[in-house]
Backbone as ProteinMPNN parsed JSONL, in Angstrom:
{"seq_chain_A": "XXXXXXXXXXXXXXXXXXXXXXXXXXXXXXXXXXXXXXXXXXXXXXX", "coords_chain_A": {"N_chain_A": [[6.114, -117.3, 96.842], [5.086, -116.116, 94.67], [6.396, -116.281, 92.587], [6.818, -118.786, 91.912], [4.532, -119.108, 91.093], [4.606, -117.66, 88.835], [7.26, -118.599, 87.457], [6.385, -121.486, 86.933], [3.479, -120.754, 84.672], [5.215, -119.521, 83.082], [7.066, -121.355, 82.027], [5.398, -123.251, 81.315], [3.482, -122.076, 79.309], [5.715, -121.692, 77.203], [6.479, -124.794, 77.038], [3.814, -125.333, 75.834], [3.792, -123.904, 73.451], [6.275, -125.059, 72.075], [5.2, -127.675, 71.824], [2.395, -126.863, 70.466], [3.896, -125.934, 67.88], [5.229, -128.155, 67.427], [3.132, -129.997, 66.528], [1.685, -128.808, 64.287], [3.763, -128.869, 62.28], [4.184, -131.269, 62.326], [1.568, -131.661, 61.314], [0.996, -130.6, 58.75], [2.973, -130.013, 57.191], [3.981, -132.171, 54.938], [6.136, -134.216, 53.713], [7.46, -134.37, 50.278], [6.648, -137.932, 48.935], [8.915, -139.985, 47.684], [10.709, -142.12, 45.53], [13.79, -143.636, 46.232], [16.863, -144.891, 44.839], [19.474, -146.534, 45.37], [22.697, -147.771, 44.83], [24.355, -150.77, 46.167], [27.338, -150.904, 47.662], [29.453, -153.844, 47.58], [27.996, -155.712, 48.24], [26.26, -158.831, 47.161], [24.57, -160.174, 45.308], [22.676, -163.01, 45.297], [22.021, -165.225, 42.473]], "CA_chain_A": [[5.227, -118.222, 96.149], [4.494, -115.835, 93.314], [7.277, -116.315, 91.295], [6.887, -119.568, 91.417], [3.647, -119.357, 89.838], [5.116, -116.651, 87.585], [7.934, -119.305, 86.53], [5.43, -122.344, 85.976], [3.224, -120.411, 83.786], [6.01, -119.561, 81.679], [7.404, -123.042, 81.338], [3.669, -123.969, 80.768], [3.491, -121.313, 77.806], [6.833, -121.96, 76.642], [6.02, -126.078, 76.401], [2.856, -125.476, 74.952], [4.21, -123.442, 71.765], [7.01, -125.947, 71.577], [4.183, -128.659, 71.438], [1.757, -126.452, 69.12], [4.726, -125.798, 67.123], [5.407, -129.431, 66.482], [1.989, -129.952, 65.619], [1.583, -128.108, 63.151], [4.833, -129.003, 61.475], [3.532, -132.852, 61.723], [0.004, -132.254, 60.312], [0.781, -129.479, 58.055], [4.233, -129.466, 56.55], [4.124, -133.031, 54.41], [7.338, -134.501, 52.791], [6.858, -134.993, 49.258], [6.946, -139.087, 49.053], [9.89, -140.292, 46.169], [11.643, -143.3, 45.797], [15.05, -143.476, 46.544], [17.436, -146.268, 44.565], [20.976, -146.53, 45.22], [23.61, -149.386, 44.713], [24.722, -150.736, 48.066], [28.66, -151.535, 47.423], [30.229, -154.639, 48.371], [26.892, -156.856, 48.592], [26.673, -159.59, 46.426], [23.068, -160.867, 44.842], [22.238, -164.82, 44.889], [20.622, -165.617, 41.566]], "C_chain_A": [[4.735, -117.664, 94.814], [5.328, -116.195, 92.487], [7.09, -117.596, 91.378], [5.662, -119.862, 90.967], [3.587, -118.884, 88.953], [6.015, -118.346, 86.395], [7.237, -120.91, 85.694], [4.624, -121.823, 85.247], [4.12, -120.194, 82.444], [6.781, -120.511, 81.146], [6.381, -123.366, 80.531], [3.488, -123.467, 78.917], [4.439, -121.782, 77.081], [6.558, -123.231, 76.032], [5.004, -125.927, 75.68], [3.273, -124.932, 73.478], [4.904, -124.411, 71.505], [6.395, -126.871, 70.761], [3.36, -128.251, 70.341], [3.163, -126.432, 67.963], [4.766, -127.302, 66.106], [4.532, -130.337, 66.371], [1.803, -129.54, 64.423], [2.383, -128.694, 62.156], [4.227, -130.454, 61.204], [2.45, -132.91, 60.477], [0.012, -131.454, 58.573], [1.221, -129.149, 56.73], [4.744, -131.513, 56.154], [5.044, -133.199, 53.802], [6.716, -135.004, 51.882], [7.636, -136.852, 49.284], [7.697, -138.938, 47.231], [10.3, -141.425, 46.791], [13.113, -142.862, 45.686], [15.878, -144.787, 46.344], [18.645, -146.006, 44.987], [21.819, -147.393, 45.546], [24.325, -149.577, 45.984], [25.999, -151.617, 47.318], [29.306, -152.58, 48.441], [28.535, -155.8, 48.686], [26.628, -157.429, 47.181], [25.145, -160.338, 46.19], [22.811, -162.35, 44.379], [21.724, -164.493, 43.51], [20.529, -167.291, 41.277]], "O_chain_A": [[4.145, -118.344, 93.974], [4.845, -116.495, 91.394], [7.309, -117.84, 90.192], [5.571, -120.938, 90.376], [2.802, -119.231, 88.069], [5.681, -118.877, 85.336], [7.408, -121.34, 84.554], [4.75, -122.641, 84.336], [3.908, -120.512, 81.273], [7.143, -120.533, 79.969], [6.417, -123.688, 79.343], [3.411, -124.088, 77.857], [4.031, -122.422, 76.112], [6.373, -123.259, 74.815], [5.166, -126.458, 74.582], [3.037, -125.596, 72.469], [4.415, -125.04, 70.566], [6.632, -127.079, 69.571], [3.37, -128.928, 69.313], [3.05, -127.317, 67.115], [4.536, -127.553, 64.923], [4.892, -131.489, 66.133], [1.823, -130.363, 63.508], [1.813, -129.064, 61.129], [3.84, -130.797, 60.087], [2.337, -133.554, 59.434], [-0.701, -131.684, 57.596], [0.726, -128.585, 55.755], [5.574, -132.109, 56.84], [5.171, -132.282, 52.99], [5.773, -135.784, 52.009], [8.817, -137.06, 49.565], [7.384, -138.325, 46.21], [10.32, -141.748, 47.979], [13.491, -141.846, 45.105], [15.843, -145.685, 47.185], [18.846, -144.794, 44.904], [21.718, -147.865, 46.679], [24.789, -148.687, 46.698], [25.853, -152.63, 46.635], [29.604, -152.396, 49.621], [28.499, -156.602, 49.619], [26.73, -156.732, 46.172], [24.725, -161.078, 47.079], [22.768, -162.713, 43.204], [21.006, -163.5, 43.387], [19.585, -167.756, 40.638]]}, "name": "protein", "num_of_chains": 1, "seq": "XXXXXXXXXXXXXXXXXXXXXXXXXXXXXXXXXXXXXXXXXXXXXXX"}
């Protein structure tokens, strides 16, 4: 029974960094916003 409270702790730890990890990266690590044009070939514009 110990190891298996050995091996859920270290899942536990393990998920939690994963999770802090991709926290951080969400709140932290912002893409700069740009526009982005580019001609879409083969489509044809009503006017």
């Amino acid at each position: 029974m110990p190891s298996l409270f050995r091996f859920l702790a270290a899942v536990g730890v393990l998920a939690a960094v994963i999770v802090g990890g991709l926290y951080v990266l969400a709140e932290y690590f912002e893409p700069v916003p740009r526009e982005v044009s580019r001609p879409v070939h083969d489509v044809k514009i009503r006017k």
